[in-house]
C-alpha positions as CSV (number, residue, x, y, z in Angstrom):
1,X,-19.2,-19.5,15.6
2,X,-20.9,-18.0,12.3
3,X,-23.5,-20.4,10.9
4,X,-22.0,-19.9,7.8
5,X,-19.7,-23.0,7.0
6,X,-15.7,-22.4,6.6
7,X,-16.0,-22.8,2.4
8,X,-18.7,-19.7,2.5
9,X,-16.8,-17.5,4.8
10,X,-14.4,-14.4,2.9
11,X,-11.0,-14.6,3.8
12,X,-9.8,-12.2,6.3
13,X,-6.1,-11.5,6.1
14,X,-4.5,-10.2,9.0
15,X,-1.4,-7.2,7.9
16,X,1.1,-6.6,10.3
17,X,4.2,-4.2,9.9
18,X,7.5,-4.8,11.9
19,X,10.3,-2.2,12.6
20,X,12.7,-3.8,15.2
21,X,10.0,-5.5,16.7
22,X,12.0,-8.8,18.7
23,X,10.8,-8.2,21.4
24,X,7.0,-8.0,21.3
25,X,6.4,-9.9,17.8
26,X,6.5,-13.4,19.0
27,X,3.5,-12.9,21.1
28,X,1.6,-10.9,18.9
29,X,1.8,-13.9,16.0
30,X,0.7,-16.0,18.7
31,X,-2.2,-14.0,19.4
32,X,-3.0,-13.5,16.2
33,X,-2.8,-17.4,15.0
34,X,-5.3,-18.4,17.6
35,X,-8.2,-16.7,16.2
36,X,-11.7,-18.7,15.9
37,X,-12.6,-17.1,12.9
38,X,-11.6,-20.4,9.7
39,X,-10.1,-19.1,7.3
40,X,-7.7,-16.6,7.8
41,X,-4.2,-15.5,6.8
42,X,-1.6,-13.4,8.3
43,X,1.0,-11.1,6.4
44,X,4.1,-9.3,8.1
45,X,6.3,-7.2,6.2
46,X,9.6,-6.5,7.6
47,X,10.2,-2.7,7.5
48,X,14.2,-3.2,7.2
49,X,14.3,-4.5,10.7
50,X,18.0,-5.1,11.7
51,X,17.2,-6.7,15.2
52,X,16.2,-10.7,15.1
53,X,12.1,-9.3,14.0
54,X,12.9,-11.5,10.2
55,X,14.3,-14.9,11.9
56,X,11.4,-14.7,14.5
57,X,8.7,-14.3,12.1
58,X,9.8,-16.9,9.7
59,X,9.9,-19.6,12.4
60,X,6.1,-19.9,12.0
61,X,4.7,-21.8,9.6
62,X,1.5,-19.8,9.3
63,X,2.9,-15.8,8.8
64,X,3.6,-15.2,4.9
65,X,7.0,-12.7,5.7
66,X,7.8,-10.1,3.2
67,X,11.0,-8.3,3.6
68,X,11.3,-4.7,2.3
69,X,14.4,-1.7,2.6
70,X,12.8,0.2,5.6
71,X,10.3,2.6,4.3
72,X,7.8,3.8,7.2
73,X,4.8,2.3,8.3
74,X,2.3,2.9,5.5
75,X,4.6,1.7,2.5
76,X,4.8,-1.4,5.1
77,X,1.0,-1.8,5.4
78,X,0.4,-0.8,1.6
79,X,3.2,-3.8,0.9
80,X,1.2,-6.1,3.1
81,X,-2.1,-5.6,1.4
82,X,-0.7,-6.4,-1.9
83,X,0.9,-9.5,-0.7
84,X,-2.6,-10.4,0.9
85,X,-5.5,-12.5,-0.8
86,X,-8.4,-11.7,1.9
87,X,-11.7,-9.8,1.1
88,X,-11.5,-8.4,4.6
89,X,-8.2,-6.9,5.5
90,X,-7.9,-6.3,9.4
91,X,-5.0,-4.4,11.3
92,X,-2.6,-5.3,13.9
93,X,0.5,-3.9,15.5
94,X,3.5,-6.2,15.8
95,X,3.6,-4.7,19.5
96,X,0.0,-5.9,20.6
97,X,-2.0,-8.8,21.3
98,X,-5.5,-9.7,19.9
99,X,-8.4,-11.6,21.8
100,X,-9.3,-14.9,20.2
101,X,-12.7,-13.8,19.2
102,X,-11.4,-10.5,17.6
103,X,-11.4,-11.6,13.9
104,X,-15.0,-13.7,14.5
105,X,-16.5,-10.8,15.7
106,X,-15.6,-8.1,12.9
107,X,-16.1,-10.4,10.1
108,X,-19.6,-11.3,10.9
109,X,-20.6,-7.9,11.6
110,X,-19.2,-6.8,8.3
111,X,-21.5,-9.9,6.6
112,X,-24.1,-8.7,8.3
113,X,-24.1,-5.6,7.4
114,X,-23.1,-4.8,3.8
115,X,-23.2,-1.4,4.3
116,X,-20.6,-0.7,6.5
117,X,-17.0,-0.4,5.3
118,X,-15.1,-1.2,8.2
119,X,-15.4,-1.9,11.5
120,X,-13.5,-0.9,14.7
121,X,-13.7,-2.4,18.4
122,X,-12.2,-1.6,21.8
123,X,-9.1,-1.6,23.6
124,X,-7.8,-2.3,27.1
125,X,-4.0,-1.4,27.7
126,X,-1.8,-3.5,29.2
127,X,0.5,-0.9,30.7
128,X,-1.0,2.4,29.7
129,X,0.9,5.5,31.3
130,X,-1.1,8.2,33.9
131,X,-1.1,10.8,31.0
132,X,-3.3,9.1,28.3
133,X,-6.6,10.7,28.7
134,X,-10.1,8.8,28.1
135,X,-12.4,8.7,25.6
136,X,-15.5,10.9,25.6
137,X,-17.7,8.7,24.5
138,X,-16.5,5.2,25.5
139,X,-14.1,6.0,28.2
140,X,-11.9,4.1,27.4
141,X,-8.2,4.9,28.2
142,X,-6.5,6.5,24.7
143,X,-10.6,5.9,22.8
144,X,-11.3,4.1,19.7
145,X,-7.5,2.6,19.0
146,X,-7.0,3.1,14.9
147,X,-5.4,-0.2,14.5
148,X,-8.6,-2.0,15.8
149,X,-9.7,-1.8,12.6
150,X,-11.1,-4.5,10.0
151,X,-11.6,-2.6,6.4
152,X,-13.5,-4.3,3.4
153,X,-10.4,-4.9,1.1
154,X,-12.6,-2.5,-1.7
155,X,-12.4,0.5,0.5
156,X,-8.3,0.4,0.9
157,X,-8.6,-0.1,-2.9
158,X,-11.1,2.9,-3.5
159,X,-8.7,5.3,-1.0
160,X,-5.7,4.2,-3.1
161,X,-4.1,2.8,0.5
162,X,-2.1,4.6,2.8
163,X,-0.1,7.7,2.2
164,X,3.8,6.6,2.4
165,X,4.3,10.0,2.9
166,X,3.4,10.4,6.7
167,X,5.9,8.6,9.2
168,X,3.1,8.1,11.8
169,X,0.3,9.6,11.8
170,X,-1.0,7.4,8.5
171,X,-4.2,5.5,9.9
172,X,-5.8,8.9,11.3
173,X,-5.2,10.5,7.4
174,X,-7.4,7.5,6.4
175,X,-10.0,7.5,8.5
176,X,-10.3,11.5,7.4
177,X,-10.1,10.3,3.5
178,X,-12.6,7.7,4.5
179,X,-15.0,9.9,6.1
180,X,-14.6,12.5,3.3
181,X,-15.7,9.6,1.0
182,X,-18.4,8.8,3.1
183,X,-17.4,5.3,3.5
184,X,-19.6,3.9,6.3
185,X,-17.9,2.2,9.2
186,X,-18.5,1.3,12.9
187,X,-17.4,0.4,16.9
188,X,-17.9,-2.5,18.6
189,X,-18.4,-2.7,21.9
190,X,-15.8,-6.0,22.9
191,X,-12.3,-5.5,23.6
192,X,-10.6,-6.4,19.9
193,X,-7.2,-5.1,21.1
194,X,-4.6,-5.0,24.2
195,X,-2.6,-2.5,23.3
196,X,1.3,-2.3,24.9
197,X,2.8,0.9,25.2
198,X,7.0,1.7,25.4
199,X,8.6,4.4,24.6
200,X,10.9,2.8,21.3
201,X,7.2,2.4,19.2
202,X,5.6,5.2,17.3
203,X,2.9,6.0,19.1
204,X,5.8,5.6,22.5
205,X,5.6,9.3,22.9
206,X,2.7,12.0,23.4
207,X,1.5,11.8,20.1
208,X,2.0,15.3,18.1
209,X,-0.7,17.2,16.2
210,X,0.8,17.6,12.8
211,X,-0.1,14.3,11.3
212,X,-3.6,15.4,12.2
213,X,-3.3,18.8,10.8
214,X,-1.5,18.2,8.0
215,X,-4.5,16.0,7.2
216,X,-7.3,18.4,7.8
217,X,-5.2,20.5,6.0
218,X,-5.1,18.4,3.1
219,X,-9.1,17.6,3.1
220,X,-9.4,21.8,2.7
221,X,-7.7,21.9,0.1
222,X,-9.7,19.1,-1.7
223,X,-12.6,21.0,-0.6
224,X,-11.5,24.3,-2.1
225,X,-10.5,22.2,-5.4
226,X,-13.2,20.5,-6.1
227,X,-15.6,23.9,-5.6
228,X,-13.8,26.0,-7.9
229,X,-13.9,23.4,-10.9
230,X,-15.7,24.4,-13.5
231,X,-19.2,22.2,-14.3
232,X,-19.7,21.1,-17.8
């Protein structure tokens, strides 16, 4: 553990977004409520589930629930980091599982170094399908997962959140805006996420390129924007 005591450490809140997620949800609150990592709070906003996801979350006594009319993932996560107190704000999928050490791990790299904005770590699937091609770098099985990530609750403030515009695709048009702003962030090396693949999620099918275009489309125009205004 950090040597910092518990009444030193920053919060980290935990945001989680559920669509229809009975199945998987359970376990993921369970993975999430064993963290080593004092103090911490978790945040799940209902996405206008209309399986059993609300009376599953709201049997623990540890997840703050927040129900919303089902808007799409990033008004879900936006939702969740208003509802949320922590100055660290990590990610999690309500279809995944976290390692104990995950939220220990993040947080004290972020303490120790102030520069960085956010910090990403590994993944290992549980059931990852025979098309999903490695990473270049790590090798990992899909690379660097999105939702790995722990942000410093200033740089979600300074991008102005997610764009509730994009239905999946959202975390990938961050990370652009967040490079563009040349926010600062890193990977770990440990496993910080199992991920769990099926075909009902978002990210269930091959995932298609006009999220990521429309993006890099959007960061042009920015570009070409901000060079044709006029200087004083």
């Amino acid at each position: 553990m950090t040597a910092l005591p518990a009444s030193e450490r920053p919060l980290v809140s935990v945001i989680m977004a559920a669509y229809n997620a009975e199945l998987y949800v359970a376990a993921a609150l369970e993975s999430v409520l064993a963290q080593d990592w004092d103090p911490f709070e978790v945040v799940l906003v209902d996405d206008g589930s209309t399986d059993r996801t609300g009376e599953i979350v709201q049997a623990f006594s540890g997840v703050r629930y927040v129900r919303q009319e089902n808007a799409g993932p990033s008004a879900a996560r936006n939702a969740a980091v208003e509802h949320a107190r922590g100055e660290l704000v990590a990610n999690c999928d309500a279809d995944d599982l976290l390692p104990p050490t995950r939220l220990r791990l993040q947080a004290e790299f972020l303490l120790q170094h102030p520069d960085v904005g956010a910090v990403f770590g590994r993944q290992e699937w549980l059931n990852a399908p025979d098309w999903m091609a490695r990473d270049a770098v790590y090798g990992d099985v899909d690379g660097i997962p999105l939702s790995s990530v722990m942000f410093r609750r200033a740089v979600l403030a300074d991008l102005g959140g997610y764009d509730t515009t994009f239905t999946h695709g959202e975390d990938m048009d961050f990370l652009i805006r967040m490079r563009e702003r040349g926010i600062r962030y890193e990977v770990l090396p440990e496993i910080v996420l199992y991920r769990r693949f099926h075909e009902t999620s978002l990210t269930g099918g091959r995932p298609p390129s006009t999220p990521l275009l429309r993006s890099l489309r959007a960061k042009l125009e920015r570009d070409r924007a901000a060079r044709e205004e006029p200087t004083a």
